[in-house]
C-alpha positions, 0 to 999 in steps of 0.5 A: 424627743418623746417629751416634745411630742405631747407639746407638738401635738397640743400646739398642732390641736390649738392651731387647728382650734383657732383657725376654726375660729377665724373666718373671712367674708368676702366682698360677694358673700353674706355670712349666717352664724350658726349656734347650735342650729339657731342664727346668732349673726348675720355679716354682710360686710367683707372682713376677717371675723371669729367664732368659737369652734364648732360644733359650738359654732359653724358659718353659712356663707350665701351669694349676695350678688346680683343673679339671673333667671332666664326661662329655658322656654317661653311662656305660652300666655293668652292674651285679651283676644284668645290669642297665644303669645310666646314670651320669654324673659329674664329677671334680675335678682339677689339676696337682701335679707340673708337670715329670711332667705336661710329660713325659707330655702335654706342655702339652695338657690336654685329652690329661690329660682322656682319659686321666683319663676312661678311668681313670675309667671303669674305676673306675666299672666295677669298684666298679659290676660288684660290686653291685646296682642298690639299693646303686648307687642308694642305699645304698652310693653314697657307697662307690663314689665314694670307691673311685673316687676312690681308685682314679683318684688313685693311677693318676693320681698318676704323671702329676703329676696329683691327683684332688682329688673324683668325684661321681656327678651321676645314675643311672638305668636304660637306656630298654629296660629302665625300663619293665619295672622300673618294673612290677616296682617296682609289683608290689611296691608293691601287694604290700606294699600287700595284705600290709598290708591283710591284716595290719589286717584281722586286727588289726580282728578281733582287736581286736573280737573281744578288744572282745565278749569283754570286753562280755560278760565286763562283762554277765555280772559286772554280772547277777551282781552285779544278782542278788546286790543282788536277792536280798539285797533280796528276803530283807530284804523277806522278813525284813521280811514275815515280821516284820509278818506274824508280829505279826498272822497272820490279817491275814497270811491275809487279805492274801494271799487278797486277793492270790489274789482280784486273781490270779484275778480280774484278767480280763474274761472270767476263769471258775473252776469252784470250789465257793462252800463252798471255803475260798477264799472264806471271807472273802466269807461273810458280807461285806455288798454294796458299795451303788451 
């Protein structure tokens, strides 16, 4: 037994040696091998690898996984009219170049996050400082995400870092100044309201206007038109009159001394101081009395 346990102890000692020099990069990682505090590698494909032991030879494994920033606070930034807008936003990142990361921060990520923030804000300065609370909010808001990432992504490219997305999550105005804008958005607003008022207002009076001169143009034509069938059918009635009367002219004087008669005639209390010779009596001389 004691001359087994040199034996154990060698192999235990081997096993131990040889498994410091096995090691496994996962799908998620990147590998940094380290001799004697230089890199002599950089693995970026997962698999089973070996080094020697240290502390001839040691591994640093790094993220390389996509990775997220979210400020914890919006960002108070000015826009081209003294106006201050909270902005929060978020930005995607990872790790492209594992030996430039090691050497600028080490393997602490969260040192890449400040100094990916501060870029950030700088960015978001000078695309925001240039325009107006309108294009910040909504028209040119995809412009400005995209001239941010721009510009963070080539600050960052030297830090082995890339800048894969920046999105602007919400904008809105500091409290001291919301209140005001919110009345001036609502001055506006009954503005545009009062503009449009007026503008119907004169449309209703054009439209009736255009609506009675078109009645009374209607009016005129058909009295026009009423009183050309009426005097056509008073001249054919005339024509006819004349015809008939033409046939027989003392039915004709007759008839129209009647007409005179009922004329005259046609009132309770009617008087005609007239002498009983005139001629406009002459068809009652010598006409017998109607008997009860």
């Amino acid at each position: 037994m004691n001359r087994l346990l040199p034996y154990l102890i060698g192999l235990v000692v081997l096993l131990v040696v040889a498994s410091s020099c096995v090691f496994v990069v996962k799908e998620k990682d990147a590998a940094l091998v380290f001799a004697l505090g230089e890199v002599k590698e950089t693995i970026t494909e997962p698999g089973l690898y070996f080094k020697l032991p240290p502390p001839l030879q040691n591994v640093v494994f790094l993220d390389k996984r996509l990775q997220t920033i979210e400020t914890k606070d919006p960002e108070r930034i000015q826009t081209a009219e003294k106006k201050n807008l909270l902005i929060d936003s978020f930005v995607k990142w990872r790790i492209v170049d594992p030996r430039q990361f090691y050497v600028t921060f080490g393997n602490n990520t969260r040192a890449a996050e400040e100094r990916l923030g501060a870029q950030i804000r700088d960015a978001l300065n000078a695309s925001v400082n240039v325009r107006t609370v309108k294009e910040v909010v909504s028209s040119e808001r995809a412009a400005i995400m995209s001239e941010v990432l721009e510009n963070v992504d080539k600050r960052a490219k030297p830090l082995g870092v890339e800048v894969v997305d920046v999105r602007l999550r919400r904008i809105e105005f500091v409290p001291e100044i919301s209140e005001s804008v919110y009345r001036r958005m609502e001055a506006e607003r009954k503005e545009e309201a009062n503009r449009l008022r007026a503008s119907g207002s004169a449309d209703s009076e054009r439209i009736r206007a255009q609506a009675d001169r078109q009645r009374q143009e209607l009016l005129a034509k058909a009295y026009a038109e009423s009183q050309g069938i009426r005097g056509e059918g008073d001249a054919k009635a005339a024509s006819i009159y004349s015809d008939a009367y033409g046939k027989n002219p003392e039915f004709y004087r007759f008839y129209r001394s009647l007409e005179g008669y009922d004329g005259a005639f046609g009132g309770e209390d009617d008087v005609l101081v007239i002498s009983p010779e005139s001629d406009f009596f002459r068809y009652w001389k010598g006409a017998e009395p109607v008997k009860p």
